[in-house]
N, C-alpha and C positions, 0 to 999 in steps of 0.2 A: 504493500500500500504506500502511493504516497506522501508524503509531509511539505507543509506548506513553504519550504525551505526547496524544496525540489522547484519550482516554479518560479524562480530568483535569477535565473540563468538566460543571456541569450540562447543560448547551444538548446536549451529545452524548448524554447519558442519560437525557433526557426524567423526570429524577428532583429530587426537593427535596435527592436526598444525595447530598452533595460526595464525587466522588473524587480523593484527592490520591495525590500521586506514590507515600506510601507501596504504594496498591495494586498497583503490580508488584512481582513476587513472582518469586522463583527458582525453577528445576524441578530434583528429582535423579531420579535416572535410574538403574538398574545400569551393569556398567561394560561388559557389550553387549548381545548381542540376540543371537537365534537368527535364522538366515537363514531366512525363510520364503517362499514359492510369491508369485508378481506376482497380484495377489488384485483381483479387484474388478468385478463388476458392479452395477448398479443397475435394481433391480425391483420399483419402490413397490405396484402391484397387478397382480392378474391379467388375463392378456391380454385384450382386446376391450372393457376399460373405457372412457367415454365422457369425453372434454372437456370439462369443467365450465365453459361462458364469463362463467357469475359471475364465476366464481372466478380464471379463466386469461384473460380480455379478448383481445386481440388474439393472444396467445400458442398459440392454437389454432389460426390461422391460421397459423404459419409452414411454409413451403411445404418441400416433401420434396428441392426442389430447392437452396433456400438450406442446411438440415442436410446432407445429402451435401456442397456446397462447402463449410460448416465442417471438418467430419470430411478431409475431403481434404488440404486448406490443415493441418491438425494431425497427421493420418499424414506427409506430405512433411517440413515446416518441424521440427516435434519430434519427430518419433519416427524420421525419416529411413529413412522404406521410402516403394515405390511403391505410389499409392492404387488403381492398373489400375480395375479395375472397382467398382464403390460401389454399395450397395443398402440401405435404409431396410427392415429387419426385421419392425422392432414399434415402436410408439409405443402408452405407457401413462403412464394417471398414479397418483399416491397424492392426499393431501390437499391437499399441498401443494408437488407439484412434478410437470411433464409429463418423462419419461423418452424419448429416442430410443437406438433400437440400430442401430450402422449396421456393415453386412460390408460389409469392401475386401477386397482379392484377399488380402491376406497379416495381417488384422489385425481386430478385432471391437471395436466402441467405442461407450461410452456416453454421451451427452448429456444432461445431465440441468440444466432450466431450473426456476429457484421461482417459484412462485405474485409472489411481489412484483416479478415482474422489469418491469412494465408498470404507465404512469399515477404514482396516488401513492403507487406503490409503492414503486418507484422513488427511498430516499432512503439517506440516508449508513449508517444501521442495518440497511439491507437488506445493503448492501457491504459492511458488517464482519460480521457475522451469515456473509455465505457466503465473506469471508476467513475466518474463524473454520474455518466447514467444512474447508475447504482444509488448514490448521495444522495440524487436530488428525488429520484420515486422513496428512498428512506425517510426525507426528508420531510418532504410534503405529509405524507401520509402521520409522520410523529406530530406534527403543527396543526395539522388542517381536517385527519380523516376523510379526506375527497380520496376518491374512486379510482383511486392507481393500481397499477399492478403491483402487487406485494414479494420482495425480494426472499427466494428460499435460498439461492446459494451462487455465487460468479466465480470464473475464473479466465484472468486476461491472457494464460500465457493456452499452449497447447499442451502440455503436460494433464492430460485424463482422459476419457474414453473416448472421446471424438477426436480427439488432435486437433481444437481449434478452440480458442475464446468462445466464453458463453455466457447468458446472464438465463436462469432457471427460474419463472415467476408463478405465482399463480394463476389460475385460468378463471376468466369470466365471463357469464350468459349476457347474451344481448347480441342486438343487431347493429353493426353500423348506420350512423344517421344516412351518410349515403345511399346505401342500400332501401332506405324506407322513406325517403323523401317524399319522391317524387311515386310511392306505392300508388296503383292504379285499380288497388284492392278495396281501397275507403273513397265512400262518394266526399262531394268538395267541404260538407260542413265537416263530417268525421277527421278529414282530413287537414283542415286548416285546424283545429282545436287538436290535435296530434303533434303540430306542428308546433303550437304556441306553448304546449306542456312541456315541451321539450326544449324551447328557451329558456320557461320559465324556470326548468333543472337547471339550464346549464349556468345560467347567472347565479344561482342561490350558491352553486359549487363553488364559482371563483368567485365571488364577493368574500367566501373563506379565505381566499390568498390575500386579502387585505392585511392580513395578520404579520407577514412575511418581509418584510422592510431587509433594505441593503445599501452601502454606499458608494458600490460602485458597477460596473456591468461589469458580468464574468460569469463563470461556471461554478456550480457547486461542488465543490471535495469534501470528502472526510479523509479527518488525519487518522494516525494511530490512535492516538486517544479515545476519539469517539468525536472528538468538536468539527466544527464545518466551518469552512473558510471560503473563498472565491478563488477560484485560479483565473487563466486565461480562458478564452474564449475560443472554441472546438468551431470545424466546419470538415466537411467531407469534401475534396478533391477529386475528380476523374482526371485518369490517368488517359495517355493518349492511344494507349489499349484497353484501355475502358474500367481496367482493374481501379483500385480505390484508396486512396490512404485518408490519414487524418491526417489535419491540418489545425495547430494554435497559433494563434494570434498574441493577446496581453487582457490586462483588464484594462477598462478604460472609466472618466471620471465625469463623463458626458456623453451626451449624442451626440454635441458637436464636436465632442474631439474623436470619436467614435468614424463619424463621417469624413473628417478630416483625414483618418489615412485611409478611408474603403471605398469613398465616392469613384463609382467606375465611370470614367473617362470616355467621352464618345468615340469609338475607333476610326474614324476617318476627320474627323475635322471640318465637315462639308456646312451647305448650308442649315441643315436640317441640326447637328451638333450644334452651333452657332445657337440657335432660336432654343435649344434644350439649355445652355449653360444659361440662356435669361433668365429661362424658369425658371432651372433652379434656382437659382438668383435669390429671387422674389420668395418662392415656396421657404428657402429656408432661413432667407433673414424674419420673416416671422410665425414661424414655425411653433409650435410652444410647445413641441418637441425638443428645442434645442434649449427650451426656460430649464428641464430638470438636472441639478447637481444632487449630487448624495443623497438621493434615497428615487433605490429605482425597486422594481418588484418581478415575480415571477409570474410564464404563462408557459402554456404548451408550446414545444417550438414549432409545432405543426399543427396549430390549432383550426383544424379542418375537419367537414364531414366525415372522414375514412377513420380517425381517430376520437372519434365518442360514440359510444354502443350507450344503446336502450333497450327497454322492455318495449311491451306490444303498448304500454301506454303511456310512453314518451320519458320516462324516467331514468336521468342517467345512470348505468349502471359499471362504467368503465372509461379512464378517457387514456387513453395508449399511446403510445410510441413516444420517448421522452430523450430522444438520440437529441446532444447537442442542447441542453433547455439552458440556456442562458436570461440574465435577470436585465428586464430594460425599463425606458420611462414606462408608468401607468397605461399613457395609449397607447405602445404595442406590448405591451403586460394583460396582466390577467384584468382590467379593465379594458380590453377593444375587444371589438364582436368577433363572434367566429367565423373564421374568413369563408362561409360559403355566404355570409349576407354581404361579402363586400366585396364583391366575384366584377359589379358594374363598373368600379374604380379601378379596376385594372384592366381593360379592355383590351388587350393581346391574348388575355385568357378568359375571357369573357363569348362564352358562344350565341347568344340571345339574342336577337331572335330569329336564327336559324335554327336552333335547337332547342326549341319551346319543350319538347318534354324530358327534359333532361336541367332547363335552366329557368330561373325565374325571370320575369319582368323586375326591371330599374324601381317602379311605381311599387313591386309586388315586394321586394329588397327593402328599400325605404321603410315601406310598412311594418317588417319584421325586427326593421334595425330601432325602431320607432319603440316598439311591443319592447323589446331585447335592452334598450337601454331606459325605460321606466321600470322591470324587473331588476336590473342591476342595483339602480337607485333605491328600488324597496326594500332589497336583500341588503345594501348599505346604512341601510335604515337614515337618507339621506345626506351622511354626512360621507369624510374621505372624500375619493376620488369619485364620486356616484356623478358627476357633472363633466366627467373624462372621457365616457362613455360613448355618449349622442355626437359627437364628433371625428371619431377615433378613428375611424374610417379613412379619412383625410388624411391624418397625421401617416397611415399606415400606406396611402398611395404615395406620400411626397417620401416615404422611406424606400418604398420598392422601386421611385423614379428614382430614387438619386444612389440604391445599390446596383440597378439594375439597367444598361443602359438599353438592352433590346426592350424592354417593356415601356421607355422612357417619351418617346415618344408620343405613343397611346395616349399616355395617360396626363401628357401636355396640352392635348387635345380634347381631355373628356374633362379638363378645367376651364379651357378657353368656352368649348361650350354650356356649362354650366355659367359660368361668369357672365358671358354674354347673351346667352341665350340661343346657339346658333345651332346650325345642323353641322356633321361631322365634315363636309366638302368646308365649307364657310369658311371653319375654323382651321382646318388644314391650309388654308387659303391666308388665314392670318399669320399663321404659325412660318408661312414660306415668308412670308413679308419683313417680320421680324427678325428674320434669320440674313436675308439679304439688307437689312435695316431702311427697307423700304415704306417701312408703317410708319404712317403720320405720328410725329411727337406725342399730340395732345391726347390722340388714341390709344396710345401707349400706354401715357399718366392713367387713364381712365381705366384700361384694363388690369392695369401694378393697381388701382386700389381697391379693383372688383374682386382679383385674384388674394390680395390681402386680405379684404373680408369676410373672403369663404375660407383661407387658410385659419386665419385665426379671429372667428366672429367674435362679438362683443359679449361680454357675459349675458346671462339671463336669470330669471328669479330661480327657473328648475337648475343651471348650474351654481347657483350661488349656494342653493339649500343645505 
């Protein structure tokens, strides 16, 4: 395991920026938690997905035979029940990790191996990266009792029955919200109050992480002791064989200094980069994204439809996959919506309305983000952050414009026409002007104070509450 002393070193962070000791960092916490349900499967995609051996190298091959002796050896030794009978489920994967399910006579268990666990993947960043995992579901679940997967046993090297890194969790019932959104089983009333019970879970869950304060962005550790500190900051890598490593960064003591070394750069320089760096310009000098210093908070890092399962009545009953959960300001923390309500703000991955049954209407979005951030607020019991919410959507587009620079554009575009009110040719049309510095002055001013206003609107009584 380990110790916050490990994490002090350029050579560990693959970065030119020194981390010193100042960066560990204390956590507060409220003074309990709610007892909640032993929560946890893992279900990165849907069933009968295929092995990626770019991507998983020998990790595809491990036999059905060595996972059952895992799982066995982990039912007996830790969890101290009889493993009787053992059966291999389902084997699935996501991007970036192979998922095994395995039922013993008394018990249902999750294996779940990362894409790095093999070759040069295989290095001290990989191991801290899925300590890190580990931390932060212990973590949560000691604080908060929200609906993680409950950790039975890890190990980062390959040394045990599989030959590869593993993190062993508990298994849990429920459906992905995915999978039941858009159900074609419930007529529209059953269906929308499905929908909205399931917001109303998901808010009551994280307005728990209000409890969870931190001062600075980073990744959760546990040292030898048992205490929890922040390291750097973990992200996954494609290799240019497709294979995977980890990748750390540092902590950092803002968004803006945060953005300051990660804002991706437009690759060519043309006029269309030109009209993006105005943007951002604007987006982030008032940003209130860039207001938060020392005291930032936790959220899923994938807080998406694929990763919260429910019952048949919208209750959540698991929120999964916790690779990389780093702690940031409140609006993209466990105060902003779950990003399938905020699918319209990013419109490069926005399929609507070509793909009407699969995706909601902008007006149909709104409404839920509407429902979703008066839930938050109630679960807050109006105070905090319950005013971070109704907005957060924003904060969360002007962060995936300015990490992101293919999606940059879009979404320059679905501001200028919000601001103005135009249709998407209009505003493309503006966007080329600005970029050649052909738009009138005065039009300019006008649109720097439209786009200021929606970046960071004027308070109101529901945010002041």
């Amino acid at each position: 395991m380990s110790t916050p002393e490990d994490y002090y070193s350029d050579e560990w962070t693959e970065t030119d920026s020194e981390i010193n000791s100042d960066d560990r960092t204390d956590i507060y916490s409220g003074d309990g938690s709610d007892a909640g349900p032993d929560a946890g499967s893992d279900n990165d995609s849907d069933a009968g997905s295929e092995l990626d051996r770019d991507v998983f190298g020998p990790l595809v091959d491990i036999s059905e035979g060595s996972i059952i002796a895992l799982a066995t050896r982990i039912a007996r030794d830790v969890l101290h029940v009889l493993p009787g009978k053992a059966e291999l489920l389902k084997t699935v994967s996501g991007s970036y990790n192979i998922v095994h399910i395995v039922q013993l006579e008394t018990v249902k268990l999750v294996i779940r191996i990362p894409a790095t666990g093999w070759g040069d993947g295989m290095t001290k960043v990989a191991e801290d990266a899925l300590s890190s995992q580990v931390a932060t579901m212990r973590f949560i679940k000691e604080q908060t009792g929200a609906p993680v997967p409950e950790v039975y046993s890890w190990d980062p090297t390959n040394n045990n029955e599989i030959s590869a890194p593993f993190i062993c969790m508990s298994f849990v019932t429920g459906e992905t919200v995915s999978s039941v959104w858009f159900k074609d089983s419930m007529d529209d009333e059953a269906r929308e109050q499905f929908r909205l019970n399931i917001l109303t879970s998901i808010a009551a869950i994280m307005a728990k992480f209000s409890s969870m304060t931190f001062d600075k962005m980073g990744s959760l550790m546990q040292a030898e002791d048992g205490s929890f500190f922040l390291g750097p900051m973990f992200e996954w890598v494609e290799n240019d064989d497709d294979s995977v490593h980890a990748k750390a960064t540092r902590t950092y003591f803002s968004m803006e200094e945060l953005l300051a070394c990660s804002i991706e750069p437009g690759p060519t320089g043309n006029v269309w980069d030109r009209a993006e760096d105005k943007f951002l310009k604007v987006f982030l000098e008032n940003s209130p994204l860039l207001h938060y210093h020392s005291r930032f908070v936790l959220c899923p890092p994938d807080f998406d439809s694929q990763n919260v399962l429910v019952d048949e009545k919208g209750n959540v009953t698991g929120l999964i996959d916790w690779d990389h959960c780093q702690t940031m300001p409140p609006h993209l923390g466990y105060a902003a919506y779950p990003g399938w309500l905020t699918r319209d703000w990013d419109p490069l991955m926005y399929g609507w309305p070509h793909c009407q049954k699969t995706e909601d209407s902008p007006e149909t979005l709104q409404r839920y983000r509407e429902h979703y951030s008066k839930e938050m607020c109630k679960a807050l019991s109006g105070q905090g952050d319950c005013g971070v919410t109704q907005d957060s959507h924003i904060a969360e587009a002007i962060a995936i414009a300015a990490l992101n620079s293919m999606n940059r554009l879009e979404i320059c575009c679905k501001f200028v026409q919000v601001a103005l009110g135009l249709d998407k040719d209009d505003a493309i049309s503006v966007i080329l002007d600005i970029g050649e510095d052909e738009y009138d002055k005065g039009k300019w001013n006008v649109l720097k104070d439209k786009l200021k206003a929606l970046v960071c609107p004027p308070a109101t009584p529901s945010r002041e509450a």
